[in-house]
C-alpha positions as CSV (number, residue, x, y, z in Angstrom):
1,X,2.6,8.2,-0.5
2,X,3.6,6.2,2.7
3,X,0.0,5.5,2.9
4,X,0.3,3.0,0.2
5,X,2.9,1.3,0.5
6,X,2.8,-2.6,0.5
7,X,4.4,-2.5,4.2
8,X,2.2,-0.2,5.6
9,X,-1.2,-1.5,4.1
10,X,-0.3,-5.0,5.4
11,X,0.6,-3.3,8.9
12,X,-2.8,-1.3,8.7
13,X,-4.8,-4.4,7.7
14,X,-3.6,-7.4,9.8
15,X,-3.1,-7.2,14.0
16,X,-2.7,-9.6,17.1
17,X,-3.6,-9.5,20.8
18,X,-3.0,-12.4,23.4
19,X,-6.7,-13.7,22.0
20,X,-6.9,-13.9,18.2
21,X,-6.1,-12.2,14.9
22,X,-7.6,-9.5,13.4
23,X,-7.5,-9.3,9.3
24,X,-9.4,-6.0,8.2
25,X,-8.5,-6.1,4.3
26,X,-12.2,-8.0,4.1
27,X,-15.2,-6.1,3.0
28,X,-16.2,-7.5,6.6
29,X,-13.1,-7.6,9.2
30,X,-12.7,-10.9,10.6
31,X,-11.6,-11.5,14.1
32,X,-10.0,-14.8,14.7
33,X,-9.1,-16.2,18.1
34,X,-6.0,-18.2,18.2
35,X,-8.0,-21.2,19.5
36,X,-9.5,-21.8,16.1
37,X,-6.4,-21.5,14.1
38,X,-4.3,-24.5,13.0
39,X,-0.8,-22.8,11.2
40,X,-0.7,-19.7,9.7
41,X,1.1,-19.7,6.1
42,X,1.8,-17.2,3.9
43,X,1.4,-16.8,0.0
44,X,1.9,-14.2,-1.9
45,X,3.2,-13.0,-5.1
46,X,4.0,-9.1,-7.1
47,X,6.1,-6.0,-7.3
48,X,5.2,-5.1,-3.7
49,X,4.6,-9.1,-2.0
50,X,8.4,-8.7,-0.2
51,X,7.7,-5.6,1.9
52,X,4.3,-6.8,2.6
53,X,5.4,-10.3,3.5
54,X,8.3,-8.9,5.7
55,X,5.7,-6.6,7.3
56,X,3.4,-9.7,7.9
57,X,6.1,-11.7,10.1
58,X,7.3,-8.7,11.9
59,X,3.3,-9.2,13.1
60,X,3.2,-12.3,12.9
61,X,6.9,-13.4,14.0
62,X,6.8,-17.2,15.4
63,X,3.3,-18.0,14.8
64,X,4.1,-18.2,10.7
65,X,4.7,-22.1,10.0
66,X,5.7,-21.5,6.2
67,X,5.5,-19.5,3.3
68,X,6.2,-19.1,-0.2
69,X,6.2,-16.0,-2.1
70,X,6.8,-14.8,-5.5
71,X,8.6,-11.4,-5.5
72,X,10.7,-9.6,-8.6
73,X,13.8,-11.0,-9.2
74,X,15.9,-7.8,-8.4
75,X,14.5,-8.6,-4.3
76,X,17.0,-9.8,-2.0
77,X,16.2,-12.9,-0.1
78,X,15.3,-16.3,-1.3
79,X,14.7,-17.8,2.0
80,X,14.3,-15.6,5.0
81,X,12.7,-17.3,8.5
82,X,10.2,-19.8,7.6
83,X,9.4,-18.1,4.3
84,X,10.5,-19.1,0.7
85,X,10.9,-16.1,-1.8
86,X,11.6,-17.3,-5.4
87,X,12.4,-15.0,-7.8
88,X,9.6,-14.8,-10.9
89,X,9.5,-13.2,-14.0
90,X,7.3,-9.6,-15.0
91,X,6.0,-8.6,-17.0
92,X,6.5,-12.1,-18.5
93,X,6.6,-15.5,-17.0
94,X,9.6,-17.5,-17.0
95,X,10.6,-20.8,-15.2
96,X,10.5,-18.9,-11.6
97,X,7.0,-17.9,-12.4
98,X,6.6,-21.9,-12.9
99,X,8.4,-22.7,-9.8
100,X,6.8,-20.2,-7.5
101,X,3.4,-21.5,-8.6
102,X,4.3,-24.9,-8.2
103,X,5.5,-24.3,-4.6
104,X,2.2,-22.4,-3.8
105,X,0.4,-24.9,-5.1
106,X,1.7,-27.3,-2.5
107,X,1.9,-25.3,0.6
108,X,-2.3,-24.7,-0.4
109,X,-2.6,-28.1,-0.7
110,X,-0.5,-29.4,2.8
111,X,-2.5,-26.7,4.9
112,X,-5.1,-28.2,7.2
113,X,-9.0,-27.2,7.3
114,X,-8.1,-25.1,10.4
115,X,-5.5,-23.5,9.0
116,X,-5.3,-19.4,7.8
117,X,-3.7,-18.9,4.7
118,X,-2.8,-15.1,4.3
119,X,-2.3,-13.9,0.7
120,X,-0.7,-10.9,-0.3
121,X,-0.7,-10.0,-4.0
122,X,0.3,-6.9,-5.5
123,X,0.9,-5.6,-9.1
124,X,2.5,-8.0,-11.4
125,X,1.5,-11.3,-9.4
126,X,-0.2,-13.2,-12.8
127,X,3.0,-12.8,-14.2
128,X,5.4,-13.9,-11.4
129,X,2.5,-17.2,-10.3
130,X,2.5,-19.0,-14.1
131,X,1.4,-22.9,-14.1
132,X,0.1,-22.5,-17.9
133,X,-2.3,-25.9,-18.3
134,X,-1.2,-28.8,-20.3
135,X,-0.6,-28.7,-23.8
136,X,0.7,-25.1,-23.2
137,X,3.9,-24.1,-23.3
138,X,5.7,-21.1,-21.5
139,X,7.4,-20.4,-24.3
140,X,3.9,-20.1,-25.8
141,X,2.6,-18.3,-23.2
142,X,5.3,-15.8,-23.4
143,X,4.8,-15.0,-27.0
144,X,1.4,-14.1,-26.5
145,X,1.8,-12.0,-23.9
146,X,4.3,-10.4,-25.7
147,X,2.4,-9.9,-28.8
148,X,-0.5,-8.2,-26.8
149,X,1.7,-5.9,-25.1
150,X,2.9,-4.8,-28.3
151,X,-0.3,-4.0,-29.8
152,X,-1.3,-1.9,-26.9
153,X,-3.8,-4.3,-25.1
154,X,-4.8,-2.6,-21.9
155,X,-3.8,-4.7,-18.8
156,X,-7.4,-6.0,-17.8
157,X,-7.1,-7.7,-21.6
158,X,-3.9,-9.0,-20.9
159,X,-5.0,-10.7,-17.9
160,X,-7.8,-11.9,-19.5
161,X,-6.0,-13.9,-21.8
162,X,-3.1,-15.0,-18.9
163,X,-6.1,-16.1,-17.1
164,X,-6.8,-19.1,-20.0
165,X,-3.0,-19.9,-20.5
């Protein structure tokens, strides 16, 4: 079981030397020398994003400029270091969902072309990352999901529909 945990997936998948980073989560590992890397953020949001964030900065440590994660609202920190946890709704959206998507949205958009954004998503993340469009309301959104849940949709037709609210 240790095998999969969030912590030690993240700790399996990401490592540094004096030269570079090395992320092998890709269908192709990707080595990165520090010399073409801006800022590193994180973003990240599900049931399992804290352990796997808090694994990614004991890698990481000082070379993380900012991040912003999403993470069930029974997890303990809301700020810790350089990264923002918000607490976000599962398996429905609420205004935390909002907020975390909202402060995703513009860490994504202040990163630089050189810049490596790490994400780290986990069961759960569609519900705790919710910017429905306009004309949609969360309260909307909520009822749907609800209503689906209900009548037994699976999870991959649940997303479906989250996807297009």
């Amino acid at each position: 079981m240790k095998a999969v945990e969030p912590s030690a997936l993240v700790a399996r998948a990401l490592s540094v030397d004096t030269g570079g980073i090395m992320l092998e989560a890709l269908a192709t590992p990707a080595y990165l020398p520090w010399s073409r890397i801006g800022s590193i953020y994180l973003v990240g949001a599900g049931k399992g994003c804290e352990a796997m964030a808090q694994s990614a900065r004991s890698i990481l440590s000082h070379r993380i400029r900012a991040g912003c994660l999403a993470v069930p609202h029974a997890a303990s920190p809301v700020t810790s270091g350089r990264c923002r946890f918000i607490p976000a709704g599962h398996p429905f959206a609420d205004e935390g969902s909002r907020i975390a998507a909202m402060a995703i949205k513009d860490l994504l958009e202040a990163a630089g072309p050189n810049d490596l954004i790490i994400s780290l998503l986990s069961g759960g993340a569609s519900a705790m990352v919710s910017l429905p469009p306009a004309g949609v309301a969360p309260e909307d959104k909520q009822v749907t999901i609800s209503l689906l849940l209900q009548s037994g949709a699976s999870i991959a037709e649940i997303n479906t529909v989250r996807r297009h609210l």
